[in-house]
C-alpha positions in Angstrom: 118.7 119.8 -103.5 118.5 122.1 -100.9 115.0 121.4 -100.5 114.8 118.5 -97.9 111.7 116.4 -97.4 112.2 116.5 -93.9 112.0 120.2 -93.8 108.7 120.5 -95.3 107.7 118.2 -93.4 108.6 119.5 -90.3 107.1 123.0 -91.5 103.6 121.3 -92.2 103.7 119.4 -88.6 104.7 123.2 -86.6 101.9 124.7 -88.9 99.2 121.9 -88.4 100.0 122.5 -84.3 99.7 125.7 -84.5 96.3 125.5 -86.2 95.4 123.3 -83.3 96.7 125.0 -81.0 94.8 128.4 -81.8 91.5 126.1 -82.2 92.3 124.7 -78.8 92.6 127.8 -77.3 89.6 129.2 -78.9 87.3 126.4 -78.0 88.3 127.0 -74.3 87.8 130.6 -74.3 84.8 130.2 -75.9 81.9 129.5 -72.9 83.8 133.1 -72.1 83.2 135.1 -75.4 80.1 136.2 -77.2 78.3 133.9 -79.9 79.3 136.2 -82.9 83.2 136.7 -81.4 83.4 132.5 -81.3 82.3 132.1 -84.7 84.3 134.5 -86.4 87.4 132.9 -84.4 85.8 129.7 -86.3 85.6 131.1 -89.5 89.3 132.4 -89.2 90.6 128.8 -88.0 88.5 127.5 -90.9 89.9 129.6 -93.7 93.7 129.2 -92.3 92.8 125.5 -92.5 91.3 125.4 -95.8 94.1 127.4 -97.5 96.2 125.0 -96.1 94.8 122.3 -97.7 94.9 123.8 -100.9 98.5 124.6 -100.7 99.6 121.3 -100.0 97.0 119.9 -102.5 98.2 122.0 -105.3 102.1 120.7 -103.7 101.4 117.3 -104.2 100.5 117.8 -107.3 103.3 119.5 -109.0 105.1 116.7 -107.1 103.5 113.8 -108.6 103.5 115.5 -112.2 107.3 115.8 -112.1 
């Protein structure tokens, strides 16, 4: 019970601004930084986003199977 909705939800909303965030600052800095530096800042964001998205996919489901 200790497990409030709100909670997670406010831990999904802090991490979804944070990726944000990082890709905000990234996309600023980027006219500054090399091609190759950019899009391995990308590909970071990218994976952080994507492992995100199975973590809350894979949440969702043991929810709705309960």
């Amino acid at each position: 019970m200790n497990n409030c909705p709100l909670e997670s939800e406010r831990k999904i909303m802090l991490f979804l601004v944070a990726a944000l965030l990082l890709m905000g600052i990234m996309l600023g800095t980027a006219a500054h930084l090399p091609v190759p530096v950019t899009l391995v800042a990308a590909a970071v964001i990218a994976g952080w986003l994507l492992v995100f998205f199975l973590r809350e996919r894979r949440h969702q489901d043991e929810v709705t199977s309960r």
